[in-house]
C-alpha positions as CSV (number, residue, x, y, z in Angstrom):
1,X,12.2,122.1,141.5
2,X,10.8,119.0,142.6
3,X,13.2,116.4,140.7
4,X,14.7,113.5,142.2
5,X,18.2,113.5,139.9
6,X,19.9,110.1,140.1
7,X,23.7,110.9,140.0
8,X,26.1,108.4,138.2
9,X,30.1,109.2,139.0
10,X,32.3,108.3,136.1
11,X,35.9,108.6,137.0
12,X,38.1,111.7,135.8
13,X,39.6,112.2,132.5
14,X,39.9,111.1,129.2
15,X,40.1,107.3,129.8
16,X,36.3,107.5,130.9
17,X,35.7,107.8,127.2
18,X,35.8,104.4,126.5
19,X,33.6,101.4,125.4
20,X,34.6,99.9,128.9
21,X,33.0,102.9,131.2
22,X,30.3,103.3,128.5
23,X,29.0,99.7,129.2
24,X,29.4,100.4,132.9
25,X,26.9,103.5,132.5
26,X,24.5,101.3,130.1
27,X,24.5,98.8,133.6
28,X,24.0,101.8,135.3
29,X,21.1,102.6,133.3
30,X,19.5,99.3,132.9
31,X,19.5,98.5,136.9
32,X,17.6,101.5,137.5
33,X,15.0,100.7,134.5
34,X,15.3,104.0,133.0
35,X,12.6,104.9,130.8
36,X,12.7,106.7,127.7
37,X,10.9,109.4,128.8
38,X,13.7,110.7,131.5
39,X,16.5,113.1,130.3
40,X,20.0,112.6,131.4
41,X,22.0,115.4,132.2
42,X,25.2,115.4,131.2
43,X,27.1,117.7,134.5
44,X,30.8,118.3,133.6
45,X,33.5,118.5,130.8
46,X,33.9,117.2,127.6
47,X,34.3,114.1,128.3
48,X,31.5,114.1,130.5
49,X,29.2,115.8,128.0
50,X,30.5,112.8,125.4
51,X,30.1,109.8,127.2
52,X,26.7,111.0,128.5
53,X,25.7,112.3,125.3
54,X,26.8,109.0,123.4
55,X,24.7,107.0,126.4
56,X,21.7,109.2,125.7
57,X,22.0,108.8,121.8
58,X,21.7,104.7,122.1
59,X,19.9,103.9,124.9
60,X,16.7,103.1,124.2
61,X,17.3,104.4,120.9
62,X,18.1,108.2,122.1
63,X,16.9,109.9,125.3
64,X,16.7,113.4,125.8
65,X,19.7,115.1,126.6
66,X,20.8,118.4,128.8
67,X,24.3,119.0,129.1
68,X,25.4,121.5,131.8
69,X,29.2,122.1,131.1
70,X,31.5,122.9,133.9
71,X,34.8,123.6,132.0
72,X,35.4,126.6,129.5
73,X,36.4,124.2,127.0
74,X,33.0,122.7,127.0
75,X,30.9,125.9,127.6
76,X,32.5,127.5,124.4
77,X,32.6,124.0,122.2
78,X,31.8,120.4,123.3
79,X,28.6,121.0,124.5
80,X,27.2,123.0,121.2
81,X,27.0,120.8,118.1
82,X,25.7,117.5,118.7
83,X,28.9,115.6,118.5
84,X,28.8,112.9,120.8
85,X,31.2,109.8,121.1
86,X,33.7,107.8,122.9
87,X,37.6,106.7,121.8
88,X,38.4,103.9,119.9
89,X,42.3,102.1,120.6
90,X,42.7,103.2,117.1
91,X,42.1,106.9,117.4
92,X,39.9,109.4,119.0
93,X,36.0,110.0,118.6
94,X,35.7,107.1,115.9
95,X,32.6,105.6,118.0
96,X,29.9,108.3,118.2
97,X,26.7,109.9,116.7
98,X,25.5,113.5,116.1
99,X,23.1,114.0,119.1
100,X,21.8,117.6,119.4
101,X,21.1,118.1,123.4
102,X,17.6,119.7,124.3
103,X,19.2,122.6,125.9
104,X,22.4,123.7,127.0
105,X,23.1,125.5,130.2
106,X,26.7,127.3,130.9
107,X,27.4,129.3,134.0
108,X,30.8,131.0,133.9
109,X,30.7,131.2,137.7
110,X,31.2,127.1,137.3
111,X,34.8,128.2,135.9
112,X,36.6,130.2,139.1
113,X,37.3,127.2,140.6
114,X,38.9,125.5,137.2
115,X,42.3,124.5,137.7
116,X,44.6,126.5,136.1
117,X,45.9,124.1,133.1
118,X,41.9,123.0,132.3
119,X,41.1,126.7,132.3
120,X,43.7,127.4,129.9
121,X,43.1,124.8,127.5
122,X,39.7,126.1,127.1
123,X,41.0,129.2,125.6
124,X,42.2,126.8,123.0
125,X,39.0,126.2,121.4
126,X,38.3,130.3,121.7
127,X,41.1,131.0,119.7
128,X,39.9,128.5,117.3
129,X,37.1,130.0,116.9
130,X,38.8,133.3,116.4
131,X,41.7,132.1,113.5
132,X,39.1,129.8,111.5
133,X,36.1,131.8,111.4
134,X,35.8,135.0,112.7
135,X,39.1,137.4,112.4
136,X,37.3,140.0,114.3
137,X,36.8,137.9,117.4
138,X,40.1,137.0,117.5
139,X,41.2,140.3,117.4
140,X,39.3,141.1,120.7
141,X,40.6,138.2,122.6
142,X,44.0,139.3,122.1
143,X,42.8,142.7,123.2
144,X,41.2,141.0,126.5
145,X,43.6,138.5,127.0
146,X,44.5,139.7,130.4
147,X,41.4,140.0,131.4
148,X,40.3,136.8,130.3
149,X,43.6,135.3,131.9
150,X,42.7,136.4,135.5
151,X,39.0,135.4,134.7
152,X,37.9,138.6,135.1
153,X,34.4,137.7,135.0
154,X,32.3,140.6,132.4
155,X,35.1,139.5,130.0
156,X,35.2,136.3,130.4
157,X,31.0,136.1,129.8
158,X,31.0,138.0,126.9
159,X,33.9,135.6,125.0
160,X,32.0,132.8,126.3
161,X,28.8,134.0,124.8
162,X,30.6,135.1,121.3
163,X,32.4,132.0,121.0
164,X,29.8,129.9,121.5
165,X,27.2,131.8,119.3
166,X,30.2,131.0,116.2
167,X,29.8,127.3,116.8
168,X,26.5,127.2,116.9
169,X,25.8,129.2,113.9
170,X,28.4,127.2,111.8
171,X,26.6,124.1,113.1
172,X,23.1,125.2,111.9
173,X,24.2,126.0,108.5
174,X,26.2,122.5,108.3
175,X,25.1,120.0,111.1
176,X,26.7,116.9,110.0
177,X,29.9,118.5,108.3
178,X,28.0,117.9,105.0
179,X,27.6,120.0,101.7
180,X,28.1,122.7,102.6
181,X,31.8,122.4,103.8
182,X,31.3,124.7,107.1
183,X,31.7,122.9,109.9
184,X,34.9,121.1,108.6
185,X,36.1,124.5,109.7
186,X,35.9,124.2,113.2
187,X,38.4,121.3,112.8
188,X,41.0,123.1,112.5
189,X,43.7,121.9,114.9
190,X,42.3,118.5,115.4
191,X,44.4,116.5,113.0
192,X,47.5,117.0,114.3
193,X,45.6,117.2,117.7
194,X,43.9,113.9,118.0
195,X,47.0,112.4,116.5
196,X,48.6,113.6,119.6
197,X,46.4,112.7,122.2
198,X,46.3,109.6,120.4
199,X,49.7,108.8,120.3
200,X,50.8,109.9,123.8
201,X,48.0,108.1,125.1
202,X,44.8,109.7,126.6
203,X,44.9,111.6,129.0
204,X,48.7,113.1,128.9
205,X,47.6,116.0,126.6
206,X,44.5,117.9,127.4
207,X,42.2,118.4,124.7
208,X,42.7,121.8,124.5
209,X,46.6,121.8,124.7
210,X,46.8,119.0,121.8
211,X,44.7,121.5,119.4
212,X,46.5,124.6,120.4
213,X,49.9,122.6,119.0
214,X,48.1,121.6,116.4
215,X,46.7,124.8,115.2
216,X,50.5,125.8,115.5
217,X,51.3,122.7,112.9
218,X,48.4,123.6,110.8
219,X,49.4,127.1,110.2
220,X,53.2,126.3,109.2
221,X,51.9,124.0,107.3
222,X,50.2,126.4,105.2
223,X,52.5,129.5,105.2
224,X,55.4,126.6,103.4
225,X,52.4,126.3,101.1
């Protein structure tokens, strides 16, 4: 198209979400002069899309964003919503901003080559989805769970495309989890989760794997009640 994209390679996983690599992108930025005028494109996972959103948010006072999400647990949630951030010693996502990107682009192709355990954690966030605000898409992943567990690609698309049209329309009615109460919603899991990852230290528990437990936690919690 005529672009000239310079690439900056952050190492993989959940320690890149730090003030530490965050600074290291800022010198990134800074030695090339960006401008305020030039998008950067966040091309990954969640913690990609994060710490590239968070970047974009600050520098300069907010850049435009585009985030491009390569794993299923960022196509169907980190990418939508705006929530950017990095960790904090003291627990996850305390740093951060609400950043809407200009445009999000998903490909499920990107996901055949997703490792097994990254894939799966994705479904995670699906389910999510399914138990916290929408009982009638939860139904059809369990009906489509085999298909969806062999990637079976029409299947696969069309959970994406559901899932992520939930999120998004909680987000709109409720962007900053304000007065209306929405998109505390699509928390559920995280409390127990982010304890967890927080806990065990970054990195041991996928995103995805922490939540599903904690989704587990969340609902004994409430049948006892």
């Amino acid at each position: 198209a005529g672009f000239a994209p310079l690439v900056c390679r952050v190492p993989v996983g959940e320690g890149s979400k730090s003030a530490a690599q965050l600074g290291a992108v800022y010198d990134w930025l800074a030695a090339r002069r960006a401008e305020r005028s030039e998008a950067i494109i966040a091309l990954g996972g969640g913690v990609v899309g994060d710490l590239a959103g968070y970047a974009a948010a600050t520098w300069l006072r907010g850049v435009p964003l585009v985030q491009i999400p390569t794993s299923l647990l960022a196509q169907v949630d980190a990418s939508i919503g705006g929530k950017v951030a990095i960790n904090h010693p003291q627990g996850k996502n305390l740093i951060g901003a609400f950043y809407p990107p200009l445009l999000v682009l998903s490909d499920p192709a990107m996901l055949m080559t997703l490792p097994e355990r990254q894939y799966i954690e994705g479904l995670a966030e699906m389910v999510k989805h399914g138990v916290a605000l929408d009982g009638g898409y939860f139904v059809r992943l369990e009906l489509s769970a085999s298909d969806l567990l062999r990637r079976e690609p029409v299947a696969l698309t069309k959970a994406i495309v559901e899932s992520a049209s939930i999120k998004s329309v909680v987000v709109q009615i409720d962007e900053r989890e304000g007065a209306h109460d929405e998109r505390i919603r699509l928390n559920y899991g995280h409390t127990i989760g982010h304890a967890l990852e927080a806990v065990a230290g970054y990195g041991q528990w996928l995103h995805g794997e922490a939540v599903a437990a904690g989704m587990c936690v969340a609902a004994r919690i409430g049948a006892s009640l």
